[in-house]
C-alpha positions in Angstrom: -9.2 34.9 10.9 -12.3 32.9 10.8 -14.3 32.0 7.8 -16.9 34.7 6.5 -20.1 34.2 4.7 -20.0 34.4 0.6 -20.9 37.7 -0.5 -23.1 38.6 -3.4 -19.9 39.5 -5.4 -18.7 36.0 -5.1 -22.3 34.2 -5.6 -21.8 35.8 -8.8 -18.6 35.1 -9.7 -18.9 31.2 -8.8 -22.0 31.1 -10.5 -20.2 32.4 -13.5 -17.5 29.4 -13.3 -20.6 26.6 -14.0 -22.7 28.4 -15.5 -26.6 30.0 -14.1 -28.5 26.0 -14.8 -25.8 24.6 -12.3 -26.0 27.4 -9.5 -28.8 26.9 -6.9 -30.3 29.3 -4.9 -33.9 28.7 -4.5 -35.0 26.2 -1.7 -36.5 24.8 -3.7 -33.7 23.3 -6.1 -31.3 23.2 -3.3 -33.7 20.9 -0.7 -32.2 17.6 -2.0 -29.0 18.4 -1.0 -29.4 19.9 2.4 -31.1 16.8 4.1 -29.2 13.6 5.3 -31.5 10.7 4.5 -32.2 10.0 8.0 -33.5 13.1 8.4 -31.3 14.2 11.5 -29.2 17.0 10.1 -31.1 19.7 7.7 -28.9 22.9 6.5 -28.9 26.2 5.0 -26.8 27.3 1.9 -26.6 30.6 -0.1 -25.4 28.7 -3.0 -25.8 25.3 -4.5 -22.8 24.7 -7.1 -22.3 21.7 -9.8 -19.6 21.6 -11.2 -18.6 19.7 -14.5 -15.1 19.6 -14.6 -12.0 19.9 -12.4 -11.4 22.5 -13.8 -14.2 24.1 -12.6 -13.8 22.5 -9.0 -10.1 24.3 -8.7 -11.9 27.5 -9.9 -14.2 27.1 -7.4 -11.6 26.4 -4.2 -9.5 29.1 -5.6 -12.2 31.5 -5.2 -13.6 30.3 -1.8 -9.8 30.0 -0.2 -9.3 34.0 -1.3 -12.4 35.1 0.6 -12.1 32.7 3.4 -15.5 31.1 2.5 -16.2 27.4 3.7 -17.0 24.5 1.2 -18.7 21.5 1.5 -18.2 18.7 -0.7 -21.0 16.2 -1.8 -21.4 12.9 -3.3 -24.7 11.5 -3.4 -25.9 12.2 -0.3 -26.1 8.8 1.3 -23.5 9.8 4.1 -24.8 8.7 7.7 -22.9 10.9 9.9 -24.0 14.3 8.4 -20.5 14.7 6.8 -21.9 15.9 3.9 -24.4 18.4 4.8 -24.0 22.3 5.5 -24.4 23.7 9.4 -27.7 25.5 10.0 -25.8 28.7 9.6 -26.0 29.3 6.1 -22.5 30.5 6.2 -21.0 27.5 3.3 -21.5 26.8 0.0 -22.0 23.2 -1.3 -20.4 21.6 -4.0 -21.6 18.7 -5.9 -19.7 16.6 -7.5 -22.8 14.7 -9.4 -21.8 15.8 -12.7 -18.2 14.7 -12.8 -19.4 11.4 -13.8 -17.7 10.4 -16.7 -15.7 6.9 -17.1 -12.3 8.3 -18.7 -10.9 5.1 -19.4 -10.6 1.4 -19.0 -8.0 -0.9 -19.5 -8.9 -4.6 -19.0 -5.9 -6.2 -20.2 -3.8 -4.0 -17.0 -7.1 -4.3 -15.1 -8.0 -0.5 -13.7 -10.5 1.8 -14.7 -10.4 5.6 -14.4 -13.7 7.3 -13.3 -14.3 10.8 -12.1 -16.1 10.9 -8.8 -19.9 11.8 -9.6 -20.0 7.9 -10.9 -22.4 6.0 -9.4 -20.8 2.7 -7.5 -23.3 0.6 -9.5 -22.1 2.2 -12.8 -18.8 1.5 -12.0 -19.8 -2.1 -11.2 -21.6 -2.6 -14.5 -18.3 -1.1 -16.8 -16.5 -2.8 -15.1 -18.8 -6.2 -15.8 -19.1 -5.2 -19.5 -15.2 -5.5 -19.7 -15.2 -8.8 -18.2 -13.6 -8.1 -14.9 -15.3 -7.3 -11.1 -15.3 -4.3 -9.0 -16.1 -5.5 -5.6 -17.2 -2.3 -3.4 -20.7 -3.3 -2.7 -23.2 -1.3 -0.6 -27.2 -1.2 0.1 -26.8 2.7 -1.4 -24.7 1.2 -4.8 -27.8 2.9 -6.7 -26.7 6.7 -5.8 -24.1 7.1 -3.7 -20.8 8.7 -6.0 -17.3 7.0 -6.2 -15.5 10.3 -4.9 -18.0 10.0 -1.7 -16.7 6.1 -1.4 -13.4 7.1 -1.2 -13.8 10.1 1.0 -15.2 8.2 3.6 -13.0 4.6 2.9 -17.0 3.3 2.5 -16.6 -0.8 3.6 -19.8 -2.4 2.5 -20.5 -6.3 1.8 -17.3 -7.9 0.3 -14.6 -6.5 2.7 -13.8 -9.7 3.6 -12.3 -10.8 0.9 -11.3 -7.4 -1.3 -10.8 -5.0 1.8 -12.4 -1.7 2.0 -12.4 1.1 -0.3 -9.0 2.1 0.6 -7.8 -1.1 -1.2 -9.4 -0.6 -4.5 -7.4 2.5 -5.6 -4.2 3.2 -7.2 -4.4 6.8 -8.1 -6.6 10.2 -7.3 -7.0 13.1 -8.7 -7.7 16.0 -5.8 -8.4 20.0 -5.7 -6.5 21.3 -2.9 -7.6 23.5 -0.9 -6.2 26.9 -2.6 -7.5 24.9 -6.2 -4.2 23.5 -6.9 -4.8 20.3 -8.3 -2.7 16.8 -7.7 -2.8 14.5 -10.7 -2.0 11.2 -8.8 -3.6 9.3 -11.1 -1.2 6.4 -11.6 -2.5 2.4 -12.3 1.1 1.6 -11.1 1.1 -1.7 -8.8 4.2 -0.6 -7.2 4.9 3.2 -6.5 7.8 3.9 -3.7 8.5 7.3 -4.6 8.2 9.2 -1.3 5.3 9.8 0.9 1.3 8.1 0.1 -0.3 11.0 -0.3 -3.4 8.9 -2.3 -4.1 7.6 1.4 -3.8 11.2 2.9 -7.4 11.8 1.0 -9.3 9.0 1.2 -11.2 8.2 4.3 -10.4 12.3 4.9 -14.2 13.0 4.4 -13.3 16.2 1.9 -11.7 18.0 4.9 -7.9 17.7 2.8 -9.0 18.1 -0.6 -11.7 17.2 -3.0 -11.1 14.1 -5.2 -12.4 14.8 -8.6 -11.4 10.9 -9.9 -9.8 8.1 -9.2 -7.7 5.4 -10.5 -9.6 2.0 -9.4 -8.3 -1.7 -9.3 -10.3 -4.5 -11.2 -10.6 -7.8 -10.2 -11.1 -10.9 -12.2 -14.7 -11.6 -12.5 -16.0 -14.7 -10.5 -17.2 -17.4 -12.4 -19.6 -18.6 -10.0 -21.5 -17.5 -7.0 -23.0 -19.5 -4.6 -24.7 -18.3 -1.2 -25.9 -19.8 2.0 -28.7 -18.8 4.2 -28.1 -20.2 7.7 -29.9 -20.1 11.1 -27.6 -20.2 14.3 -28.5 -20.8 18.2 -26.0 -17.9 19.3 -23.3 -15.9 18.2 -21.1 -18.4 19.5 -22.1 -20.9 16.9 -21.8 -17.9 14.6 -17.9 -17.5 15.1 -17.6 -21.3 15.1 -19.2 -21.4 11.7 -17.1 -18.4 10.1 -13.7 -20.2 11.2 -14.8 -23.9 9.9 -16.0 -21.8 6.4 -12.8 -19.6 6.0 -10.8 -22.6 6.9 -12.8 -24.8 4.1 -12.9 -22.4 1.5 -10.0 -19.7 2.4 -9.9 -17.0 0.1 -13.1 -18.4 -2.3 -14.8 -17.4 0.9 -16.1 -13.5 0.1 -19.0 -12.4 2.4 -19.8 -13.4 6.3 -23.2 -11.4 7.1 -25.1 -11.7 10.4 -28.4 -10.4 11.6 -30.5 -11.5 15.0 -34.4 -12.6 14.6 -35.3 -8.9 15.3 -33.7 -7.6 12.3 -34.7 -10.2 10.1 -38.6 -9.4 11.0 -38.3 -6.0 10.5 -37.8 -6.3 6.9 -40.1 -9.0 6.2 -42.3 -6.8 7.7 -41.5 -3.3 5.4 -40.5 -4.9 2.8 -42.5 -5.8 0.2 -41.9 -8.9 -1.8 -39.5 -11.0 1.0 -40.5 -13.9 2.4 -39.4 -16.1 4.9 -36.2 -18.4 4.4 -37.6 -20.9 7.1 -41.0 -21.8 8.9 -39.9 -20.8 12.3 -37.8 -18.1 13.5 -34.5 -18.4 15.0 -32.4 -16.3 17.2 -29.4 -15.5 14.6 -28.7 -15.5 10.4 -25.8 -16.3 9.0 -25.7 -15.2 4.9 -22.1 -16.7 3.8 -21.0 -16.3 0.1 -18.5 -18.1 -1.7 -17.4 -17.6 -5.3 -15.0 -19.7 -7.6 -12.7 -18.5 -10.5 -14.0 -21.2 -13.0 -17.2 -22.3 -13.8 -17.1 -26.0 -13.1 -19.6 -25.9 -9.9 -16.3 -26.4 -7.9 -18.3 -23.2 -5.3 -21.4 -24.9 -5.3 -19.5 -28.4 -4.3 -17.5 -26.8 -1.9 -20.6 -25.1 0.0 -22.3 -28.4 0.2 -20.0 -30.1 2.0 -19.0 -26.9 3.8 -22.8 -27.4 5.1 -23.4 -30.8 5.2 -20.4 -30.8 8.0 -21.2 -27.9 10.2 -25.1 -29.6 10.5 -23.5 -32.9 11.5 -21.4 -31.4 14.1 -25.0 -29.0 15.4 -23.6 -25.7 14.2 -26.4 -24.6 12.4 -29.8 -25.3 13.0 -31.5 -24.6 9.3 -29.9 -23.7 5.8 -31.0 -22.8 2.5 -28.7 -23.0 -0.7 -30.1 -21.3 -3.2 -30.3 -22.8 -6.5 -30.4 -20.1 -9.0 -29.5 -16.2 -9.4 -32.8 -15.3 -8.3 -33.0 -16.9 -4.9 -29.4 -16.2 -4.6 -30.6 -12.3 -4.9 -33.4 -12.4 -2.7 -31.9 -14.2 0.5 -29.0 -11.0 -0.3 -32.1 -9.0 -0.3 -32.9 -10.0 3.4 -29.7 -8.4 4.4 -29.6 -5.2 2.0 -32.7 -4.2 2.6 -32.3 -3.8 6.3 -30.9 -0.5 6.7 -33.9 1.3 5.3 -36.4 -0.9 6.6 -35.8 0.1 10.3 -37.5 4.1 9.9 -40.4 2.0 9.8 -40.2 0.9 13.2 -39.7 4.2 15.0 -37.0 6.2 16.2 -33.6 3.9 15.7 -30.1 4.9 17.8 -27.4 3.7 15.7 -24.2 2.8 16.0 -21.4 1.6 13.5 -18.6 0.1 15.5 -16.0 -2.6 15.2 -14.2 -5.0 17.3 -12.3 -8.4 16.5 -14.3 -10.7 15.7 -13.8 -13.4 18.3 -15.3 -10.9 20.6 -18.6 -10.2 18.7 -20.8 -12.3 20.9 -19.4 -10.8 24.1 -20.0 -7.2 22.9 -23.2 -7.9 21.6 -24.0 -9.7 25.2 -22.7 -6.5 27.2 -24.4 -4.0 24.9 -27.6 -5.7 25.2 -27.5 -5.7 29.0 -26.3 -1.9 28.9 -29.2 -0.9 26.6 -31.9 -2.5 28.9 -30.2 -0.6 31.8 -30.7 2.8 29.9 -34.0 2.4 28.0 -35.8 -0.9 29.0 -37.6 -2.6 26.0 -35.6 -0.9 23.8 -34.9 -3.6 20.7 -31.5 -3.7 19.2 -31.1 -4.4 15.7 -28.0 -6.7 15.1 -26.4 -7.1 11.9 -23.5 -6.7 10.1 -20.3 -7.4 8.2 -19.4 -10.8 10.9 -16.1 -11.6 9.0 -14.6 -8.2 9.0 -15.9 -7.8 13.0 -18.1 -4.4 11.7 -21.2 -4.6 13.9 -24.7 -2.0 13.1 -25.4 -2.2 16.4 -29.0 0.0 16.3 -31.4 0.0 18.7 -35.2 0.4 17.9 -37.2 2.5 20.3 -39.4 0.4 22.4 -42.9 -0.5 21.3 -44.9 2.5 22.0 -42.7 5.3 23.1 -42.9 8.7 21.8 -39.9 9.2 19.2 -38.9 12.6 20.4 -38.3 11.1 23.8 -36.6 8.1 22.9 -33.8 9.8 20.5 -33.1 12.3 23.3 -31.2 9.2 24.4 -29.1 9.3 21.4 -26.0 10.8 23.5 -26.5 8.3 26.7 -26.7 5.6 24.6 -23.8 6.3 22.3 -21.5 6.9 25.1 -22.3 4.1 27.1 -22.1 1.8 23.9 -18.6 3.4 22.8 -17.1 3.3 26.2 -17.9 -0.3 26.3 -16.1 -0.3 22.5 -13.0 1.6 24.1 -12.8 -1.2 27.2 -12.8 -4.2 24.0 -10.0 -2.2 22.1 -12.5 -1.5 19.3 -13.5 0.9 16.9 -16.7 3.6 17.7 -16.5 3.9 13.9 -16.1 1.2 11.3 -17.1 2.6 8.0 -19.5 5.4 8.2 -16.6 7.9 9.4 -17.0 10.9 11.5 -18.4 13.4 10.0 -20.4 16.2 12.2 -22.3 13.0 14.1 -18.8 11.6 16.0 -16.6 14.8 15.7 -16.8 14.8 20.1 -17.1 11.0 20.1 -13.5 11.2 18.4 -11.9 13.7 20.3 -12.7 12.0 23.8 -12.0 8.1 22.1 -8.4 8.8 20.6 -5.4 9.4 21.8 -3.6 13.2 21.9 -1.1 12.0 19.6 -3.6 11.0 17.0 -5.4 14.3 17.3 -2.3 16.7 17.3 -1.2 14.4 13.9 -4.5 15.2 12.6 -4.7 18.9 13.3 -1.1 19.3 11.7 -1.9 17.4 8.1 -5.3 19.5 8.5 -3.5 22.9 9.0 -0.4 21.7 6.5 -3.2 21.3 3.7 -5.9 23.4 4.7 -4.2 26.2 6.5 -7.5 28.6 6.5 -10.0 25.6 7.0 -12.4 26.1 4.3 -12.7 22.4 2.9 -15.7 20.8 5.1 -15.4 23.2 8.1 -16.5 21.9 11.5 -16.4 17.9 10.6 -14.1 14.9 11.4 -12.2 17.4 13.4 -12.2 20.3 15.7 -9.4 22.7 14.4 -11.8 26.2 16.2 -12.7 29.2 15.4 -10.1 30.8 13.5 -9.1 28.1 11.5 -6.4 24.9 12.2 -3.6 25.6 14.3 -0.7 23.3 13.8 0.0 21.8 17.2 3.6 20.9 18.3 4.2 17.3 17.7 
């Protein structure tokens, strides 16, 4: 049977479960949560709900699973491959999780933290500071984006390198299933054998298994010091031979490996107000390296130094700056954070979030270029990334002067040359941003039958009539997910 719209009946009823204040229905109330930021997906919603408890969330599935009604799940809304946003259909209702956003606990002394997934990533960064230790999931969108939304999507950010990506920063969940039963997996264990990992079914599952309402999260001891590097390079090439001499010289002290070409670095010191410059002239590639140390005894800053002074003597990098104090150490980071917004400003920008290993980075980067030229010539990519994890924003600005319109009606050309040319290197067509609505095809043509048919199963095993996030991550059809025969 395939999913039906809500009725009025049940608009009532699951406005009765949080209450009239937390049930939207105007357009008015419901307009910041049916727009991805980028502005390429807009839905339609009957019903807007916010709940504020899990209670309220199991409520809520339970209801929605009886009458076949589809549910999507949303965090703060700073997704980038429409994951979180109804279909123009107006046939779901949405369900935010902003007001489960209560700390329950923290325990310094066994070094976790359990918070409810409305929390803000910066919020759990600063508890966690206040209690002396160091949550390391860092992204541009730390401001608003939700820790339930972090782990949906496994969300990778600056400091994968050394901590891994969100995946790695949990012990426990807490999840509605899909009929509102709910899981309490919230364990701070370190070891847990007990049959199979069902914490790793749900995160990176983009709220199409179940809806995590909290989660156990790991603390790390809090670095003593920081110290960053601002570096310009010749080539990529120089790049990779500067990330090997620094993670052999400073192993696992060294905690961030960022990259971003000339073009990238101009666009935000030209929409960004407040950057400047690190160096007089321009060069054809940034390097921003970090590396922190467990005491304070400037054993980092030491380290760095010679770290530098070596690589210039042997001509691997052409300028570097070393900041001296927290608040040039913040604004070279700016450079780099900043970028992600600052490309709207420059016109229509296809993007692409893709990995490979990262000896191959400057060979992808070379082939991509050429292929882009091919397709759209003048077209600028936009370079940057996460170097030491091999995750590559590989966007393309529209060339100076097209119209828009006409240049993101290359979106689909463009993606599937780029991704092919990902396939032939063995790498990823999705590194962190997940699938969503944006790469559900891109998926299905990229992995292997195997893969899907696995997927399909756990998706019809735990959402047999396919309400949770309907029509993203994976293709299950019309009448709902089909366990296939594996």
């Amino acid at each position: 049977m395939p999913l039906l719209p809500p009725t009025p009946t049940l608009i009532a009823h699951l406005a009765a479960i949080v209450g009239p204040g937390h049930a939207l229905t105007t357009s008015a109330d419901q307009a910041a949560y049916l727009t991805e930021w980028r502005g390429l997906y807009t839905g339609r919603t009957l019903l807007v709900l916010r709940p504020g408890s899990t209670a309220e969330v199991s409520a809520i599935l339970s209801a929605c699973h009886e009458a076949r009604v589809g549910v999507v799940p949303q965090g703060g809304n700073t997704g980038l491959v429409g994951g979180q946003i109804p279909f123009e259909t107006g046939r779901e209702i949405v369900v935010s999780l902003a007001r489960l956003n209560r700390i329950r606990h923290v325990d310094p002394h066994g070094r976790h933290m359990t918070a409810e997934a409305g929390v803000t990533l910066a919020s759990v960064q600063a508890e966690a500071d206040r209690h002396g230790q160091f949550f390391p999931l860092s992204l541009a969108s730390e401001g608003t984006c939700q820790i339930g939304g972090n782990l949906a999507t496994n969300a990778g950010g600056l400091n994968v390198l050394a901590y891994g990506n969100a995946r790695e920063q949990v012990s426990g969940l807490e999840v509605v299933l899909a009929d509102g039963r709910v899981w309490d997996g919230l364990r701070a264990l370190k070891k847990d054998n007990t049959g199979y990992d069902l914490r790793d079914l749900f995160i990176g599952s983009e709220g199409t298994l179940g809806i995590i309402t909290a989660a156990v999260l790991k603390l790390r001891p809090r670095p003593a010091e920081r110290y960053s590097a601002f570096l310009a390079v010749a080539d990529l090439d120089a790049a990779l031979a500067v990330f090997k001499r620094a993670e052999a010289k400073a192993g696992s002290r060294l905690t961030a490996f960022e990259f971003l070409s000339a073009f990238a670095l101009r666009v935000v010191l030209a929409h960004v107000a407040g950057t400047r410059a690190p160096f007089g002239a321009s060069y054809p590639w940034y390097l921003l390296l970090e590396v922190s140390a467990p005491e304070a005894d400037g054993s980092g800053a030491s380290l760095l130094e010679e770290l530098l002074t070596a690589l210039a003597d042997d001509g691997l990098i052409l300028k570097a700056v070393l900041p001296q104090t927290e608040a040039g150490r913040a604004a070279v980071w700016r450079l780099r954070e900043e970028l992600s917004d600052a490309q709207r400003h420059e016109g229509g920008s296809i993007k692409h979030d893709v990995s490979v290993p990262v000896e191959q980075i400057a060979e992808f980067i070379r082939r991509a270029d050429s292929l882009v030229e091919q397709i759209c010539p003048g077209a600028r990519p936009c370079a940057f990334g996460h170097f030491g994890d091999g995750n590559i924003h590989y966007n393309v600005t529209q060339p100076a002067g097209m119209e828009k319109a006409a240049y993101l009606a290359l979106w689909g050309m463009m993606n599937e040359a780029i991704h092919t040319l990902i396939a032939e290197m063995g790498g990823s067509i999705s590194a962190e941003h997940g699938i969503g609505r944006l790469k559900r095809a891109e998926l299905a043509r990229f992995r292997s039958k195997v893969e899907l048919d696995l997927m399909r199963a756990l998706k019809a095993a735990l959402d047999p009539r396919g309400i949770l996030n309907p029509g993203k991550v994976i293709d299950v059809g019309a009448d709902g997910p089909q366990p296939p025969s594996i």
